[in-house]
LOVOKOL-654899 format. One line per 2 residues: number of its first residue (from 1); their letters; for each residue x, y, z of N, C-alpha, C. Coordinates in Angstrom, 1 decimal. Last residue first. Layout:
REM residues N
NUM	A	X Y Z X Y Z X Y Z | ...
REM end
This chain:
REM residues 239
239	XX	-20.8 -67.3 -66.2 -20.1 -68.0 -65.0 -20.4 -66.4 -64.0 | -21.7 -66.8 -69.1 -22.7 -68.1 -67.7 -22.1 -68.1 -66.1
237	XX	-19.0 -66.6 -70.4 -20.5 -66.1 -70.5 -21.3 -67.5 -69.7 | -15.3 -66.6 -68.7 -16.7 -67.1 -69.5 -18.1 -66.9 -69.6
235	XX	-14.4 -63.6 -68.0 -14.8 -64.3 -67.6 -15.5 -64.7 -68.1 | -11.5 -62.2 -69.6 -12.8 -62.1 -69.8 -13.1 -62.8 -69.0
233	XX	-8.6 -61.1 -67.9 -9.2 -62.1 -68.8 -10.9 -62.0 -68.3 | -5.5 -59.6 -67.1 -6.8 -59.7 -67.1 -7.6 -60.1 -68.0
231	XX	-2.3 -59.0 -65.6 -3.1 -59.8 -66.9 -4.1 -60.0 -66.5 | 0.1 -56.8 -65.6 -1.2 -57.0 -65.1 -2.0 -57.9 -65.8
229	XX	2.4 -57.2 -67.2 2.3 -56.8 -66.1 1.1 -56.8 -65.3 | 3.7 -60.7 -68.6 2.5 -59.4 -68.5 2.1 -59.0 -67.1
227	XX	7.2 -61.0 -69.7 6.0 -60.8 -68.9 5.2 -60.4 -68.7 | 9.1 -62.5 -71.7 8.0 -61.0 -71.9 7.0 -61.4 -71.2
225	XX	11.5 -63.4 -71.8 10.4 -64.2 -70.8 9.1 -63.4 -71.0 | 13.2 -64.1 -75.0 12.8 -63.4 -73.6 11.4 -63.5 -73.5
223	XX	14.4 -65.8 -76.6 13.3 -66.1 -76.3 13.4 -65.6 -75.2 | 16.4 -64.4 -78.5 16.1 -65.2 -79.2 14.3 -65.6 -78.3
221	XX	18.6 -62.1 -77.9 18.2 -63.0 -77.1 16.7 -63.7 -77.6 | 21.8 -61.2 -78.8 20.9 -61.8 -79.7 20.3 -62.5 -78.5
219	XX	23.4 -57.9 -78.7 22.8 -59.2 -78.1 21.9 -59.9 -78.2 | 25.4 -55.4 -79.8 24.4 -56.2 -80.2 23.9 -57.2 -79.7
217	XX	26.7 -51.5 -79.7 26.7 -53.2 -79.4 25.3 -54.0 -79.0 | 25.9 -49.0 -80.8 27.1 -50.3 -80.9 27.2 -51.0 -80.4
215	XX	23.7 -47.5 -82.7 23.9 -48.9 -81.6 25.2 -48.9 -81.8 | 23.1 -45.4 -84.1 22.9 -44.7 -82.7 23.3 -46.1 -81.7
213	XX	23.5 -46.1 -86.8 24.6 -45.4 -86.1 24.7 -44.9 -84.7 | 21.6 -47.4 -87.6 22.5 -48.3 -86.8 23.2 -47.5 -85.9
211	XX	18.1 -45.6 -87.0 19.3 -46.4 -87.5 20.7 -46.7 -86.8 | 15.3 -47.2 -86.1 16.6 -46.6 -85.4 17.3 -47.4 -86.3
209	XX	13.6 -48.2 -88.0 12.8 -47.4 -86.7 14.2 -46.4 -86.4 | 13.4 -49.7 -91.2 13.9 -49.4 -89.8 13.6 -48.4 -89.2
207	XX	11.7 -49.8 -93.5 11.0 -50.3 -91.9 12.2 -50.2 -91.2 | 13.2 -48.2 -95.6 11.8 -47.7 -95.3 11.1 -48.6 -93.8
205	XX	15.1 -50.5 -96.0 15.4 -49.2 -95.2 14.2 -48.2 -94.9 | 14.4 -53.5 -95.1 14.2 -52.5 -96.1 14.3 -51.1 -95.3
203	XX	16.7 -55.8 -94.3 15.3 -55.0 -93.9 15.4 -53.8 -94.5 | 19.2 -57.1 -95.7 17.8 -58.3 -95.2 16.8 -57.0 -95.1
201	XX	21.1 -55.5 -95.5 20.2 -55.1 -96.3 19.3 -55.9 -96.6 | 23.0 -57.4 -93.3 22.7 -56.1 -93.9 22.3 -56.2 -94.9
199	XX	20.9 -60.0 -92.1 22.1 -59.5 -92.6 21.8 -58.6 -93.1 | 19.3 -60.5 -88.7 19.8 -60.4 -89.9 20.9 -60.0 -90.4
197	XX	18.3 -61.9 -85.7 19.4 -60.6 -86.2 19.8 -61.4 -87.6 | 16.4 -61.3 -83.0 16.5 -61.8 -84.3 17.5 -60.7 -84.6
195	XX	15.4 -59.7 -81.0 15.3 -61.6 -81.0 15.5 -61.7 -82.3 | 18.1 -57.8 -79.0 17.0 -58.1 -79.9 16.7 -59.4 -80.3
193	XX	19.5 -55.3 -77.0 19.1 -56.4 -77.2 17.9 -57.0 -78.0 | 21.9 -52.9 -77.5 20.5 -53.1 -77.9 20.7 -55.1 -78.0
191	XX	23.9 -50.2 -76.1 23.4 -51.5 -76.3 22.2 -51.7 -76.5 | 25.5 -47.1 -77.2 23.8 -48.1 -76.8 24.1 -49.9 -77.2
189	XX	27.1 -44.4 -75.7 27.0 -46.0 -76.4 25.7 -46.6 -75.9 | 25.8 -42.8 -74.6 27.1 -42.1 -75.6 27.2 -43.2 -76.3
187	XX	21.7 -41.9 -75.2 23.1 -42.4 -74.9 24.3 -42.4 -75.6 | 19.8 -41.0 -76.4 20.2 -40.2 -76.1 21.6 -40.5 -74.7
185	XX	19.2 -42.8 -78.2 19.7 -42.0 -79.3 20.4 -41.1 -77.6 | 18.0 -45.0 -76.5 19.2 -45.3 -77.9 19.8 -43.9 -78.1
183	XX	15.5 -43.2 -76.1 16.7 -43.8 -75.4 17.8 -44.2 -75.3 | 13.8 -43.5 -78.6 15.0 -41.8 -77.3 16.0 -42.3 -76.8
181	XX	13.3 -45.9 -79.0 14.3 -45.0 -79.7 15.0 -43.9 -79.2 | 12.0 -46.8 -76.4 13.4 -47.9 -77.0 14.4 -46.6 -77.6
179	XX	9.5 -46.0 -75.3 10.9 -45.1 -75.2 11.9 -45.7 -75.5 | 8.6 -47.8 -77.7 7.9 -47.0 -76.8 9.2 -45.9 -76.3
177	XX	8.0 -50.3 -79.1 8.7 -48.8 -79.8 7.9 -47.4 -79.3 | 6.5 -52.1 -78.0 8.0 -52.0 -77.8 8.8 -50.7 -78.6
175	XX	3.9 -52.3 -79.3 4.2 -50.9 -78.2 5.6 -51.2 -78.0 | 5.5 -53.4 -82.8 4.2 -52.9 -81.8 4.8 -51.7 -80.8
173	XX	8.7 -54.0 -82.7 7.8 -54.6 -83.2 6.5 -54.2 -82.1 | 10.9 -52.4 -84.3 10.9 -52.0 -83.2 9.7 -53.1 -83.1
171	XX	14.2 -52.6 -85.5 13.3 -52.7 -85.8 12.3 -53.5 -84.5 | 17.6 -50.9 -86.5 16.6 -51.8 -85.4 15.1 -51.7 -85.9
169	XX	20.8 -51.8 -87.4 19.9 -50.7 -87.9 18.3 -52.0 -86.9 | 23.3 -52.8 -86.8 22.8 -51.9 -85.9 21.1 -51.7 -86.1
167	XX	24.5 -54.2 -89.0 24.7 -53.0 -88.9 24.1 -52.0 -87.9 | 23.1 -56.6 -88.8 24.7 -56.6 -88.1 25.3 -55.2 -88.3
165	XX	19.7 -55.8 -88.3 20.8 -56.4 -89.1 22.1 -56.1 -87.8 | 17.6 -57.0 -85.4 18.2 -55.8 -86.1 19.5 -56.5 -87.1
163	XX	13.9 -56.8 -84.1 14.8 -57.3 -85.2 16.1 -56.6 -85.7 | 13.3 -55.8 -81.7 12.3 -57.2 -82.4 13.6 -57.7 -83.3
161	XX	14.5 -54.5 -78.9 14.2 -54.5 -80.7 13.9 -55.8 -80.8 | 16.1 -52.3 -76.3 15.2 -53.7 -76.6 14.8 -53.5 -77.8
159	XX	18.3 -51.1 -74.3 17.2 -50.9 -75.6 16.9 -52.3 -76.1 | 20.4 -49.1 -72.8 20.2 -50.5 -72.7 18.7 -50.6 -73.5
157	XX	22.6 -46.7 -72.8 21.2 -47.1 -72.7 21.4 -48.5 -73.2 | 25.4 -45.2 -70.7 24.9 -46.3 -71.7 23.7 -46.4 -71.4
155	XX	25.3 -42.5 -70.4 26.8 -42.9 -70.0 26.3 -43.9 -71.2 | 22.9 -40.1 -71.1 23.2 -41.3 -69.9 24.7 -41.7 -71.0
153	XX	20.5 -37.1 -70.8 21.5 -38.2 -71.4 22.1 -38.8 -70.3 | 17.9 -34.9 -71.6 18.3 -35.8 -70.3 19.9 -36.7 -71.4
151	XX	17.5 -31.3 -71.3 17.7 -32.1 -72.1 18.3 -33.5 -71.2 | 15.6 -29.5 -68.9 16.4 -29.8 -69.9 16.6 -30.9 -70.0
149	XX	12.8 -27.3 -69.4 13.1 -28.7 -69.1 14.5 -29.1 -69.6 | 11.0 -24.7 -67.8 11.7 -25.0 -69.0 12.6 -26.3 -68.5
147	XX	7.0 -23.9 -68.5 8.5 -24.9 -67.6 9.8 -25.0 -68.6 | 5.2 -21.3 -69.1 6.4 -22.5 -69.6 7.1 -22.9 -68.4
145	XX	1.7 -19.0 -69.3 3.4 -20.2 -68.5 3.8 -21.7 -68.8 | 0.3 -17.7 -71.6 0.3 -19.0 -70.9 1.9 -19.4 -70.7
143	XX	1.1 -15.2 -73.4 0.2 -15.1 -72.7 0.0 -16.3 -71.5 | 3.1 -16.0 -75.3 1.6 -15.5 -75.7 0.6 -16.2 -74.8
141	XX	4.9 -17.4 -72.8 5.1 -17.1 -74.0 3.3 -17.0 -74.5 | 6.7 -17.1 -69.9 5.7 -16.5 -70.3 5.5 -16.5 -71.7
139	XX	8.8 -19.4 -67.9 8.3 -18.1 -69.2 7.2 -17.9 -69.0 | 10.6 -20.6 -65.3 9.5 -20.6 -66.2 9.6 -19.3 -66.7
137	XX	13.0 -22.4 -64.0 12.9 -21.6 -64.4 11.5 -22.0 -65.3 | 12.4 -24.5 -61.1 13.2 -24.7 -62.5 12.5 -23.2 -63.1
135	XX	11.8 -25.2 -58.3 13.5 -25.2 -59.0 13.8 -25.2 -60.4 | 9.3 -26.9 -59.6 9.5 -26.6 -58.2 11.0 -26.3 -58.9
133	XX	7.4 -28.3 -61.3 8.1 -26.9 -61.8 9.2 -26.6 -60.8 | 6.0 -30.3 -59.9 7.3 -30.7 -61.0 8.3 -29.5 -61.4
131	XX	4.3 -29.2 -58.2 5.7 -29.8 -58.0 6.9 -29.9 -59.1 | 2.4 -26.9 -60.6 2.6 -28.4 -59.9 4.1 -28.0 -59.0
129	XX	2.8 -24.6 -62.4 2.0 -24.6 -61.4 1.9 -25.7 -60.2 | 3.1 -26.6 -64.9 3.6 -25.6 -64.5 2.6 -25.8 -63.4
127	XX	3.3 -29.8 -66.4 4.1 -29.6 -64.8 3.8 -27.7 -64.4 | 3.4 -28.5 -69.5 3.2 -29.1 -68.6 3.9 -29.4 -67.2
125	XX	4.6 -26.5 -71.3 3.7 -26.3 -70.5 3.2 -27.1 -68.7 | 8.1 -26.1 -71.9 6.4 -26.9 -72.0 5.9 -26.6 -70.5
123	XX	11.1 -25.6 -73.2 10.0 -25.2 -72.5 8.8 -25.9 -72.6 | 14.3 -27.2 -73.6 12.9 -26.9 -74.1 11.6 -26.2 -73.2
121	XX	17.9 -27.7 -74.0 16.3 -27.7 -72.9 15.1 -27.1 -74.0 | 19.9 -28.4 -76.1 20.1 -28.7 -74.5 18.8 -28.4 -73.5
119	XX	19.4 -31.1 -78.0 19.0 -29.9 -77.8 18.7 -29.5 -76.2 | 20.5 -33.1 -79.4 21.5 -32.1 -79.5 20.9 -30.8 -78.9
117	XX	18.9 -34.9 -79.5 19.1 -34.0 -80.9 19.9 -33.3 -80.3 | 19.3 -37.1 -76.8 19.8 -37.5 -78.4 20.4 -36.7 -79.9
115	XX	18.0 -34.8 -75.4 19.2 -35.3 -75.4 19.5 -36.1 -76.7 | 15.3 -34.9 -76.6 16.0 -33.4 -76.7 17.6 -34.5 -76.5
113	XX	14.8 -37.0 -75.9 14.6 -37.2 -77.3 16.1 -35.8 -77.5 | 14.7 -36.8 -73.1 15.7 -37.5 -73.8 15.5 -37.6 -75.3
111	XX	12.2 -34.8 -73.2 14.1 -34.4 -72.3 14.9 -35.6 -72.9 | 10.4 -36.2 -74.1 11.4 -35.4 -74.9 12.2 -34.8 -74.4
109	XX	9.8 -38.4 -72.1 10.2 -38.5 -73.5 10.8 -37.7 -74.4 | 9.3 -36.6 -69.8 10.5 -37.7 -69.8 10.9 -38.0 -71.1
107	XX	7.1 -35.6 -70.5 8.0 -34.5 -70.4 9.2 -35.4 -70.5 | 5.0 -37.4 -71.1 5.5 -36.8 -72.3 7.0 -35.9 -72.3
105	XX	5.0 -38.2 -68.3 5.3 -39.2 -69.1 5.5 -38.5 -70.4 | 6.8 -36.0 -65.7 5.5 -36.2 -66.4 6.2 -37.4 -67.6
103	XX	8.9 -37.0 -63.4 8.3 -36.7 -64.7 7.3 -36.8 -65.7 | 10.8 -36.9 -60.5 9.9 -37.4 -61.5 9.5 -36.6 -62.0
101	XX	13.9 -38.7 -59.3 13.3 -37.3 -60.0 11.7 -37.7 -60.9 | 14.5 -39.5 -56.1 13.7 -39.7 -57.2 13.4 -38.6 -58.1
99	XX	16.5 -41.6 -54.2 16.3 -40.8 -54.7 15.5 -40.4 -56.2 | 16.5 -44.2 -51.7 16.8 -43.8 -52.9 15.4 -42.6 -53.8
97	XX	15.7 -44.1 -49.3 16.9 -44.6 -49.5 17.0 -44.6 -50.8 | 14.2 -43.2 -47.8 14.7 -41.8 -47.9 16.1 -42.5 -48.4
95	XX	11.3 -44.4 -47.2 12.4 -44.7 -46.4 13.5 -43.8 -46.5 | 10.3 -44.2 -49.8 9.9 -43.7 -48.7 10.5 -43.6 -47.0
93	XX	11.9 -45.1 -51.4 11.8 -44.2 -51.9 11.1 -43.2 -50.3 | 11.7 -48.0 -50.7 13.1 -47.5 -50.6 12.9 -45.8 -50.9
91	XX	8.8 -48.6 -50.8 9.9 -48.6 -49.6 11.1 -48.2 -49.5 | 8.6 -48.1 -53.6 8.1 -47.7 -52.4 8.7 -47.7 -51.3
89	XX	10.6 -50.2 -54.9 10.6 -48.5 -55.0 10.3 -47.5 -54.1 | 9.2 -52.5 -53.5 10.5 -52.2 -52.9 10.8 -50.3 -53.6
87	XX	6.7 -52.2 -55.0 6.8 -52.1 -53.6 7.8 -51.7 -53.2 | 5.8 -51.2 -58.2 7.3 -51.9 -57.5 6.9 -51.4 -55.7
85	XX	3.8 -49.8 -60.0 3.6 -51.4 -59.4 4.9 -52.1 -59.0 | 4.4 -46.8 -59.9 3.2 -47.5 -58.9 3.2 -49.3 -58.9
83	XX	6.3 -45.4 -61.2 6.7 -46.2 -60.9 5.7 -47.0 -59.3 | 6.6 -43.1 -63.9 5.4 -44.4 -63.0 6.0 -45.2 -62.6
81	XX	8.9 -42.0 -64.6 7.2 -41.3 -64.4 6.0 -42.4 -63.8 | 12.2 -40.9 -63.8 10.9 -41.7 -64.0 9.9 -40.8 -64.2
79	XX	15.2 -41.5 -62.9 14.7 -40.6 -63.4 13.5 -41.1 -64.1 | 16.1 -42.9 -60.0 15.6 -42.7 -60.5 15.2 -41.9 -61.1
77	XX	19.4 -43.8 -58.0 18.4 -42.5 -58.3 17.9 -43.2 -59.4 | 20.7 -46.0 -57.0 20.8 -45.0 -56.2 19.6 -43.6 -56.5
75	XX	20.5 -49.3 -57.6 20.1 -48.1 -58.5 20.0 -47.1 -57.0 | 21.5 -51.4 -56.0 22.3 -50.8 -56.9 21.7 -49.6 -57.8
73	XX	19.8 -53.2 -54.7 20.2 -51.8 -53.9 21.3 -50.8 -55.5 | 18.6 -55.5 -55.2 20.2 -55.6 -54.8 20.8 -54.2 -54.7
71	XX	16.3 -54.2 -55.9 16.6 -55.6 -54.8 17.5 -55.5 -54.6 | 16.9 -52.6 -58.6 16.5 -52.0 -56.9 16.7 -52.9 -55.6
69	XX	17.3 -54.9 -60.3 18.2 -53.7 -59.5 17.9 -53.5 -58.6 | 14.7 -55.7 -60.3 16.1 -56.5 -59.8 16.8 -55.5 -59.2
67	XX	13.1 -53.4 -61.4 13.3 -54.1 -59.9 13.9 -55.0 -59.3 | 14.1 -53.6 -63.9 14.4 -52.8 -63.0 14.5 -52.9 -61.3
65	XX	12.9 -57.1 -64.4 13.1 -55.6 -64.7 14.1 -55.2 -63.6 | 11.7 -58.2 -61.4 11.2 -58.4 -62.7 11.9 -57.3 -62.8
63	XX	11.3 -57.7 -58.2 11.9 -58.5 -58.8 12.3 -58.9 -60.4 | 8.3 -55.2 -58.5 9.4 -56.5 -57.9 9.8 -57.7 -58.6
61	XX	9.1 -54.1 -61.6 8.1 -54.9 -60.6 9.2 -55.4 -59.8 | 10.0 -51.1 -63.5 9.9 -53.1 -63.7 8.8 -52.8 -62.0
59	XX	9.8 -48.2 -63.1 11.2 -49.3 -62.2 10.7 -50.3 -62.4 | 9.7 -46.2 -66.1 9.2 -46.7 -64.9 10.4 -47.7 -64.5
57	XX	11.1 -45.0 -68.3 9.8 -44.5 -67.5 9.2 -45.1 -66.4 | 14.4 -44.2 -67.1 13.4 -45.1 -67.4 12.3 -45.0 -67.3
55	XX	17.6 -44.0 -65.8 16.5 -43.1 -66.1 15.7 -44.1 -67.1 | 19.3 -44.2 -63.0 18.4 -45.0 -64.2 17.2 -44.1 -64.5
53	XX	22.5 -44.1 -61.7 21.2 -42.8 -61.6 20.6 -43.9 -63.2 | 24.0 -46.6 -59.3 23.4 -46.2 -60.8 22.6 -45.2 -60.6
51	XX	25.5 -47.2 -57.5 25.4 -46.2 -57.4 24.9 -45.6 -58.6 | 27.5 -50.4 -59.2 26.3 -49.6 -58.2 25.9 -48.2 -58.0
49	XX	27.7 -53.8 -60.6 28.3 -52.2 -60.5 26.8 -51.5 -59.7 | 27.2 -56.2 -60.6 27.3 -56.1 -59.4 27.6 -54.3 -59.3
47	XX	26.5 -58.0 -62.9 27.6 -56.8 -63.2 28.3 -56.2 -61.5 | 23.7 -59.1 -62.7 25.3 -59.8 -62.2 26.8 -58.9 -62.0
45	XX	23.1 -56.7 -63.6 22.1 -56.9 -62.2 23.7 -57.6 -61.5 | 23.3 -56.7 -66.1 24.0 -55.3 -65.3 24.0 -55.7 -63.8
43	XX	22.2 -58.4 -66.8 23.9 -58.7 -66.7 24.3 -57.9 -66.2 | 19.7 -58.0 -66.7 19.9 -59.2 -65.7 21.8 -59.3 -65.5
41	XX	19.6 -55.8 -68.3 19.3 -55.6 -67.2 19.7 -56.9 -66.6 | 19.8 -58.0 -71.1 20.5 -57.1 -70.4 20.8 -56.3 -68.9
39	XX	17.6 -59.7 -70.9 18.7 -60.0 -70.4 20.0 -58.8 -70.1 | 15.5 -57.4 -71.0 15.3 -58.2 -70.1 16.7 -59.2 -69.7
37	XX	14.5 -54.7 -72.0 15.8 -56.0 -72.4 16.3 -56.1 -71.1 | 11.4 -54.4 -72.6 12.5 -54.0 -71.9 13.6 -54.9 -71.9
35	XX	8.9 -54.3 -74.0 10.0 -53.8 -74.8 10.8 -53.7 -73.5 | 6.5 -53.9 -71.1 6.9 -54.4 -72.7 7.9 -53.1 -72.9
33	XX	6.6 -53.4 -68.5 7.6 -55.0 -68.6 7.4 -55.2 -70.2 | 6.4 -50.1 -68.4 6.1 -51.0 -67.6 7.2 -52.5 -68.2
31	XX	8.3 -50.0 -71.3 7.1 -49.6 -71.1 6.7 -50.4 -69.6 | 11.6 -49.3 -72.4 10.9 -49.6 -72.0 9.9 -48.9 -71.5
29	XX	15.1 -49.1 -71.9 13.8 -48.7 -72.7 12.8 -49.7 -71.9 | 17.2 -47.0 -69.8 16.7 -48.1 -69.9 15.6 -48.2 -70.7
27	XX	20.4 -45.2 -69.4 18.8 -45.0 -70.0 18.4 -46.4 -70.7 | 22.1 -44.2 -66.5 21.7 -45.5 -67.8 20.2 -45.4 -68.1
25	XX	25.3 -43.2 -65.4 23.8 -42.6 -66.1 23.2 -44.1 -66.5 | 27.7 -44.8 -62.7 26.6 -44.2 -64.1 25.6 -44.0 -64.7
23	XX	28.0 -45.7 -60.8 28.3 -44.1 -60.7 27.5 -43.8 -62.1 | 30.4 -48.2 -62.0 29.5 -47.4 -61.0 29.3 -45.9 -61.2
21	XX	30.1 -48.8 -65.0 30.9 -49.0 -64.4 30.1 -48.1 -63.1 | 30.0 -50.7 -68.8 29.3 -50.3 -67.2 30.3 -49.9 -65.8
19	XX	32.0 -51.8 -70.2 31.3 -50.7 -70.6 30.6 -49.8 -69.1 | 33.5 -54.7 -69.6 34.4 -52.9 -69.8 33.3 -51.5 -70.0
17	XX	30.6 -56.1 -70.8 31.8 -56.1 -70.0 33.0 -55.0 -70.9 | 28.2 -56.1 -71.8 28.6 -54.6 -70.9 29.4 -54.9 -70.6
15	XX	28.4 -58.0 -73.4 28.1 -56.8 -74.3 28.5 -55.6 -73.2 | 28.8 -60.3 -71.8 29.9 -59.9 -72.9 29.8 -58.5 -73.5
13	XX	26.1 -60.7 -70.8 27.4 -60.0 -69.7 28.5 -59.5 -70.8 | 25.3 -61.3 -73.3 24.8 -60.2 -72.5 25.6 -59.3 -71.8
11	XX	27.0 -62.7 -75.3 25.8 -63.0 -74.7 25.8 -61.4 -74.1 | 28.7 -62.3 -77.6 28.1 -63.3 -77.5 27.0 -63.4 -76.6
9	XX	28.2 -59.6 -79.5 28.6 -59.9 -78.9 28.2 -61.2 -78.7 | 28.1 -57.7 -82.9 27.9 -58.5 -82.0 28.5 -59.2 -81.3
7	XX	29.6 -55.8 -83.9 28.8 -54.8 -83.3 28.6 -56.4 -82.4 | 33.0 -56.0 -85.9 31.3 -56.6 -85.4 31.2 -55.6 -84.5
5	XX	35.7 -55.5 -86.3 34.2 -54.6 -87.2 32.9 -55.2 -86.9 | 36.9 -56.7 -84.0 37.0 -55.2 -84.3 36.2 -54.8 -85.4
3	XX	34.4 -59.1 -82.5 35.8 -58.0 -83.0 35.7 -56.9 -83.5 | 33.9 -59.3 -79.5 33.0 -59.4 -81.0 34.5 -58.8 -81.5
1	X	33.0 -61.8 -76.8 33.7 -60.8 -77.4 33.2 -60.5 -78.8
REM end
């Protein structure tokens, strides 16, 4: 539990307990397996809630990530752009057992950036002429066709950070400040899991990434398992 002027909780399950509930949006950060809060997803996983719509640029790996979820069936829809290294996605997605909106990888970034500003759709270029346009209104502006896209948001995002004071305010470390910040911002409440957590005015307001005001609740996981999704190594010179 955290009290009434903390943001921190004790562990994970404590941060979505009363918050998650079936049926809901959830915007997940992350890159393939960098920057994804890894214990969070594991409490949603125990949370046992179902019928999730997860919007994310991708579904983790079997088993790993996202692909927990999917194992125990509880994500019903995906809102994505790569989701090529989960087999069970495959099979569930090809089987006709769960549902998939996809997204170009810039277009997913600012349908939820747009969600966060307040900006209900945008036109771009990209996807026109494709599948992706399929049911969606297009323009014509000086001369070259628009897709018009709208704005994405979620119930709770779940967001990963290197470092955050007790005020929220986050700090993003390398590619982990990949869809972390849209994602935070274009949720009603954000949880954010992080490996270190300071005191207010420990980090100079010129290196925070995301300010506080887009977190409310805080989980200190100190040594996540950060998995490498594909790992490939030089082969020694002679061999």
């Amino acid at each position: 539990m955290a009290s009434a002027k903390s943001k921190l909780y004790d562990s994970a399950a404590a941060a979505l307990d009363g918050l998650v509930a079936d049926g809901q949006t959830l915007a997940v950060g992350g890159f393939g397996l960098c920057g994804i809060p890894e214990a969070l997803i594991e409490a949603l996983r125990d949370s046992g809630v179902k019928n999730l719509t997860a919007i994310s640029n991708n579904a983790g790996v079997d088993g790993f990530g996202l692909g927990q979820l999917l194992g125990t069936r509880q994500i019903r829809k995906m809102i994505s752009s790569y989701v090529g290294e989960n087999k069970e996605f495959e099979r569930q997605f090809l089987a006709g057992e769960l549902e998939l909106e996809f997204n170009p990888q810039g277009t997913l970034a600012e349908r939820l950036r747009a969600g966060g500003a307040g900006i209900p759709a945008f036109f771009t270029a990209t996807g026109y002429g494709t599948v992706v346009a399929e049911g969606k209104e297009t323009r014509e502006f000086d001369g070259r066709m628009y897709v018009m896209e709208t704005a994405l948001k979620a119930d709770v995002s779940l967001v990963k950070a290197w470092k955050a004071d007790k005020a929220g305010n986050l700090v993003f470390r390398k590619t982990a400040r990949n869809f972390n910040p849209a994602c935070a911002m274009a949720g009603k409440v954000c949880v954010a899991e992080v490996e270190e957590l300071v005191e207010i005015g420990d980090i100079d307001p010129d290196h925070v990434h995301l300010p506080g005001i887009y977190v409310q609740r805080i989980v200190v996981n100190p040594t996540p398992e950060k998995r490498i999704e594909q790992r490939t190594i030089r082969q020694p010179e002679g061999n």
